[in-house]
ZALUMMAR-136602 format. One record per residue: y negated, z negated, x negated of N, C-alpha, C, O in turn; residue in three letters. Coordinates in steps of 0.05 Angstrom, whole numbers, plus 5000, padded with zeros to 4 digits. Layout:
<recs>
YZXYZXYZXYZXAla ...
</recs>
This chain:
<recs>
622015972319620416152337618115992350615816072347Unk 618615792362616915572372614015532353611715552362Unk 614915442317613315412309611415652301609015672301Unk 613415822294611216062301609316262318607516422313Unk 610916122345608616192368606415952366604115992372Unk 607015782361605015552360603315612342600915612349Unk 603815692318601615792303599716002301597716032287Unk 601316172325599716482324596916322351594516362350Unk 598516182369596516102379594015842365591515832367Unk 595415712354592615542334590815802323588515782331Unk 591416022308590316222306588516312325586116232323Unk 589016452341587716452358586316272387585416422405Unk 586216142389585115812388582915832377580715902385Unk 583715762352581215652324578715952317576515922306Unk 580016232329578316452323576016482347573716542344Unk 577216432366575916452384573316242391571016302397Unk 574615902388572315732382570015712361568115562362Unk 570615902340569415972313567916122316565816112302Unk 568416392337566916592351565016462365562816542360Unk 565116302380563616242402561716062392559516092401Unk 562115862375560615642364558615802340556315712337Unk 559516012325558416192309556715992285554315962287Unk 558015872268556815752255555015912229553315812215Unk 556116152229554416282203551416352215549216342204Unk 552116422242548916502261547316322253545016382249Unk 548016122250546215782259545715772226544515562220Unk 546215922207545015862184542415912185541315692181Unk 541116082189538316152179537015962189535315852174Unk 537215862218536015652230536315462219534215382209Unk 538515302215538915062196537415032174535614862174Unk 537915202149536215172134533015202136531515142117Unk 531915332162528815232166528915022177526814892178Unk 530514952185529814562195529714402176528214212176Unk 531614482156532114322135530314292106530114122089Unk 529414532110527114582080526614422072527714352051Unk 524714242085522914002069524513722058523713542045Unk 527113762070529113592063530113582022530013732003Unk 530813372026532113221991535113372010535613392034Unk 536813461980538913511982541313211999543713232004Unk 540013022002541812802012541512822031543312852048Unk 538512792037538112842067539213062086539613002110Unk 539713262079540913532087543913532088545613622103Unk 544013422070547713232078548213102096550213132110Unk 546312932099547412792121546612882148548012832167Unk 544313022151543713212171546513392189547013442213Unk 547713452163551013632162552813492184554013562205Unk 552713292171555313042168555012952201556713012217Unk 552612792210551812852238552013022252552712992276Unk 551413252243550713472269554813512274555813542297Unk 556513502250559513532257560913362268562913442280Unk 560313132267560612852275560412952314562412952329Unk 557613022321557113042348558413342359558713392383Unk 559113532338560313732347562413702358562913822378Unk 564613462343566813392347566713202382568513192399Unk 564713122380565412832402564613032420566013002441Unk 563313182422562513372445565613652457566613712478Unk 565813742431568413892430571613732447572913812466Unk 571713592438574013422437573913282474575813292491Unk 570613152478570413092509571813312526573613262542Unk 570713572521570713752543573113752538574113622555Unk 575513872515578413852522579713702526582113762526Unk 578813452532580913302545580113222577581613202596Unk 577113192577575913302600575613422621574713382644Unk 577113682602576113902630577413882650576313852671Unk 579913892648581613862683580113632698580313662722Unk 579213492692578213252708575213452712574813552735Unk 573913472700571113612708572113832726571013832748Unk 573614002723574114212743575614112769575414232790Unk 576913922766577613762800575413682813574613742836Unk 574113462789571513402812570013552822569613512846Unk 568713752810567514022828568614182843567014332855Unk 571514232848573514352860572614672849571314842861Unk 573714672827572615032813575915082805577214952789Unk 576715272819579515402802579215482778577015502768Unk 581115542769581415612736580415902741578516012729Unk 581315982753581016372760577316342765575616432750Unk 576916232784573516172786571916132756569816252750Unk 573215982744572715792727572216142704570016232699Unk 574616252695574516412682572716752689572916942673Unk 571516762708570616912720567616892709566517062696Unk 566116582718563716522715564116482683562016542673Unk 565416422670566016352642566316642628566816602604Unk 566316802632566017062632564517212628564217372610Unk 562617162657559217292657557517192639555717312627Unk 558316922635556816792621557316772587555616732570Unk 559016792584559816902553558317212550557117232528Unk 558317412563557417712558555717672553555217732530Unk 553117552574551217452576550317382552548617522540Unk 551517142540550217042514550817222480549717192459Unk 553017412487554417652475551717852466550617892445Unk 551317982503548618062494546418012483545518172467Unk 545217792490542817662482543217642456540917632449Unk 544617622431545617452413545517872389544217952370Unk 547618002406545918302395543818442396543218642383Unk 542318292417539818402423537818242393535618302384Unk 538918122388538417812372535017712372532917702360Unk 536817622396534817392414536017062401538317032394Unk 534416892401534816662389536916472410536616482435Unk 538716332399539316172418539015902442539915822463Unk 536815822417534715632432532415752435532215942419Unk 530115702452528215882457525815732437523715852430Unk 526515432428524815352415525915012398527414842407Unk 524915032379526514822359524514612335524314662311Unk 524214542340522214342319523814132299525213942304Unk 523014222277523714122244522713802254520713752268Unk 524713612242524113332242526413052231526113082206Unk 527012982232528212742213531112692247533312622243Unk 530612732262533012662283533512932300533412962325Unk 534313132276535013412289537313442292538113572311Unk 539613312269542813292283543413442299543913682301Unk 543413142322545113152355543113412365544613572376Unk 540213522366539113642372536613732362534713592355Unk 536714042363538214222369540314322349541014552354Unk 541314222328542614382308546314332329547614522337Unk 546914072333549013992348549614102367551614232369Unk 547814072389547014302411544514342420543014162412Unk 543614492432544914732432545914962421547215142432Unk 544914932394545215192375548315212368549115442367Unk 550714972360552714972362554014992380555115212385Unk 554514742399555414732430553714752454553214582471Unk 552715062451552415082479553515142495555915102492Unk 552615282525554215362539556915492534559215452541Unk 556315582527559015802512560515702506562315712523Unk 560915582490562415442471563015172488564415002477Unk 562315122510562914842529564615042546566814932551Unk 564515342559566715452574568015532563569415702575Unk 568215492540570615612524572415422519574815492516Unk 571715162518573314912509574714842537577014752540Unk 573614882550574214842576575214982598575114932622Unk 576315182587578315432597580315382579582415322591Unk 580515382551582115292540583315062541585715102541Unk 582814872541583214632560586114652580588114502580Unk 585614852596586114902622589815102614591915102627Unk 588915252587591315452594591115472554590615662539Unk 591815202549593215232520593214892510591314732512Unk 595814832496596614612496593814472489591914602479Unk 593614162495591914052490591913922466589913802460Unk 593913932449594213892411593714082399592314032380Unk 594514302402593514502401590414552386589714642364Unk 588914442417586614662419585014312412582814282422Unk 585714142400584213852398583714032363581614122353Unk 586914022352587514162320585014362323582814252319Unk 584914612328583514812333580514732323578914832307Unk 580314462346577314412342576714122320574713992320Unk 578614082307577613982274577714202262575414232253Unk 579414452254579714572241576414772240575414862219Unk 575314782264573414942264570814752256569414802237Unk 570414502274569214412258569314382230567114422221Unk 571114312213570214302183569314502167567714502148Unk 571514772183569715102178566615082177565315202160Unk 565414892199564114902200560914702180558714712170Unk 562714582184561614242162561414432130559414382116Unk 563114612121563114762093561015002092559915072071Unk 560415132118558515292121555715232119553915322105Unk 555915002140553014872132551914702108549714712096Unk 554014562104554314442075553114532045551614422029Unk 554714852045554315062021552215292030551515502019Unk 551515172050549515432065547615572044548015812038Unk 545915432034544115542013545115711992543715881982Unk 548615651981549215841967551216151984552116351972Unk 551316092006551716372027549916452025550416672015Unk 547016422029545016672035543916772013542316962014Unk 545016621982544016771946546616891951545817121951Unk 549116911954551117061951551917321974553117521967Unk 551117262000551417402024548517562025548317802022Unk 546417372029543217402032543817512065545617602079Unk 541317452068541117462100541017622121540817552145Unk 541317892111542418122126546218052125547818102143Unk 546817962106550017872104549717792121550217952139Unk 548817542131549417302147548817382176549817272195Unk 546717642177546817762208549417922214550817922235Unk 549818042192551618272205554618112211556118182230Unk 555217862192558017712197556917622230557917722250Unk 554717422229554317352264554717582278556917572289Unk 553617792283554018072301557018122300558218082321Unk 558218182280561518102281562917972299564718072313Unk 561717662299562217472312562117472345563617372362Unk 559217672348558617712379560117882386560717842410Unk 561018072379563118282381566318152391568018302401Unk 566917872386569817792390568617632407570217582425Unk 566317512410566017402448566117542463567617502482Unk 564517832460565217962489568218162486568618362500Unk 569418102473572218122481574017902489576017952503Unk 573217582480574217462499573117422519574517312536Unk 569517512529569117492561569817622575570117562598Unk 570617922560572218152577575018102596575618112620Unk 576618002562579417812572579117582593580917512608Unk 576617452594576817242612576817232642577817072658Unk 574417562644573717622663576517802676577317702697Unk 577818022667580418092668582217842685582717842709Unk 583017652667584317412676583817332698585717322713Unk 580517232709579617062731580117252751580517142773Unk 580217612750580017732772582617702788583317592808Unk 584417932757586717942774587817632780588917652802Unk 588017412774588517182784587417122813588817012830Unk 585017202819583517222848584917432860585217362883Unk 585817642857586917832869590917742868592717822883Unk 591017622851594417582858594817402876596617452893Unk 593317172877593016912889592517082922594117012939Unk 591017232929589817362954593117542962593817552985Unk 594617642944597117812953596618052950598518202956Unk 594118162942592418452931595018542915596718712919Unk 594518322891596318432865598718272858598718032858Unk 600718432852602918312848604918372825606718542825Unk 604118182802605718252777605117982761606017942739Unk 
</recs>
């Protein structure tokens, strides 16, 4: 039983960071950074930008309880603003508004912007970091190799997703994608309230 609750949560874990990080979104962009690139170069472009996904992923979960003491932010707080701010980028993202407002093609694009912000942005930093907070920390470390390499294969084979998908594919899977953030900002926001309201003696269950 154990291992199978353990797994339903790596499941959901790994869907939700996969949602949030949206690596199919970040195709079209990628490959315009990458155009003028030799197939090697664009590899290793890959290989970096997952490399810093990971060191950035991995900080905030082991991280976060210490970042949320030092600012004195409750988890319920924590999930509240983590919340607005997921919808927030939910909307913008169906409205399909870009995620960086601006991005320049060049030889040290990796760590930025392909790494972050377009991978780990905000979002995807309160998400690791709520998770963090309220799901094992092996867990949700697993979760985030597992998604990174999801991710490392997407960008990797990218050029042959958009001849097989083509690029209305590749919107409508991202829009998909924005569709299961604002159900976990919904859930989050749900969580941070009644937590603010049980903690107060409002609610009691």
């Amino acid at each position: 039983m154990d291992v199978w609750w353990s797994l339903i949560q790596l499941v959901s874990i790994t869907g939700q960071i996969f949602a949030v990080l949206n690596p199919i979104g970040v195709i079209p962009t990628f490959l315009g950074l990458t155009e003028s690139m030799d197939p090697a170069k664009r590899h290793k472009v890959v290989k970096n930008s997952i490399i810093a996904v990971l060191i950035l992923a991995i900080t905030l979960a082991v991280g976060g309880s210490l970042i949320l003491s030092f600012f004195h932010v409750t988890l319920f707080s924590l999930q509240i603003g983590g919340g607005i701010l997921l919808m927030v980028i939910a909307i913008d993202m169906l409205g399909g508004l870009p995620r960086t407002k601006a991005v320049e093609a060049g030889d040290e694009i990796a760590i930025v912007p392909i790494a972050t912000p377009l991978l780990v942005g905000p979002g995807t930093m309160t998400t690791v970091i709520v998770l963090s907070k309220t799901v094992p920390i092996y867990l949700l470390i697993l979760g985030i190799f597992v998604v990174a390499f999801a991710t490392y294969l997407l960008l990797r084979y990218s050029e042959l997703l958009i001849r097989v998908l083509g690029i209305n594919g590749i919107r409508a899977i991202s829009r998909f994608m924005t569709i299961i953030i604002a159900a976990f900002a919904a859930q989050l926001l749900y969580a941070g309230f009644t937590g603010w309201l049980s903690s107060w003696g409002i609610l009691n269950f």
